[in-house]
N, C-alpha and C positions, 0 to 999 in steps of 0.2 A: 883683484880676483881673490877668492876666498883658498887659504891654504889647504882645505882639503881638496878642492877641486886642481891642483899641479900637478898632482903624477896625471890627473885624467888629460889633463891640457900637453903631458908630456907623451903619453901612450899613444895619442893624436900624430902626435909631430915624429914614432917612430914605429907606430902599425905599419904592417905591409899593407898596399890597398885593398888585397884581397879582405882583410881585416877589418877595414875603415867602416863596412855596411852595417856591421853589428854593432861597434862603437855607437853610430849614427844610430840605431834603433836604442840601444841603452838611455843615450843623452835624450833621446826624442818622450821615451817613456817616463824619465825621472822629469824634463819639461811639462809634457801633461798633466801629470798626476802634480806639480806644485801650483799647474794652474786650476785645474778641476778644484784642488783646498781655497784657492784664491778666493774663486767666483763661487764656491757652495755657499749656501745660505747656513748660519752661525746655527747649529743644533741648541735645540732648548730641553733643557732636561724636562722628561714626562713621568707624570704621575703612572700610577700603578692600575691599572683596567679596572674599574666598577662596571657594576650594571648600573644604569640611569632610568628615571622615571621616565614619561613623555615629553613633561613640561621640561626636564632637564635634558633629552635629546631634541627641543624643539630650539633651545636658547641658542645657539649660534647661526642658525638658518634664520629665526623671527625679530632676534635682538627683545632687549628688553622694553622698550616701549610697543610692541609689537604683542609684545607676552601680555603686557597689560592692559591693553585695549581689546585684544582677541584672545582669550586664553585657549590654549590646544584646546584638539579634541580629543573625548574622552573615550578609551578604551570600551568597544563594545565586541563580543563574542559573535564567531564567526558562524556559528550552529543559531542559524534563525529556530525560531518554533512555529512551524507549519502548523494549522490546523485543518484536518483531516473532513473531507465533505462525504458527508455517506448517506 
């Protein structure tokens, strides 16, 4: 057993029971939280926010041969131009 964990192993063995339920929540929370670091996936440091063009917000959804066989499409303007019948 690891020397820091003794007095805990000893506070065990000299809690009153009434005591023993909060020990047990303690031990239970410091166990999840080393296993939640266990199983999390390893953080990857991330770049700083840009704005992206199309073709650069299309590249991980199309991959790159995707890209170059169908290039995105091309930004067009939401305000059609009606022409007026009179």
């Amino acid at each position: 057993m690891r020397p820091e964990l003794e007095p805990i192993l000893s506070s065990a063995r000299q809690l009153s029971p009434e005591e023993l339920p909060r020990l047990l929540g303690d031990l239970e929370e410091i166990r999840t939280t080393a296993l939640a670091r266990l199983t999390a996936p390893a953080l990857q440091p991330q770049s700083p926010d840009a704005m992206l063009d199309v073709e650069e917000a299309f590249a991980p959804v199309l991959g790159e041969w995707n890209r170059t066989v169908h290039p995105p499409p091309r930004l067009i303007s939401c305000h059609a131009h009606v022409q007026n019948k009179t």
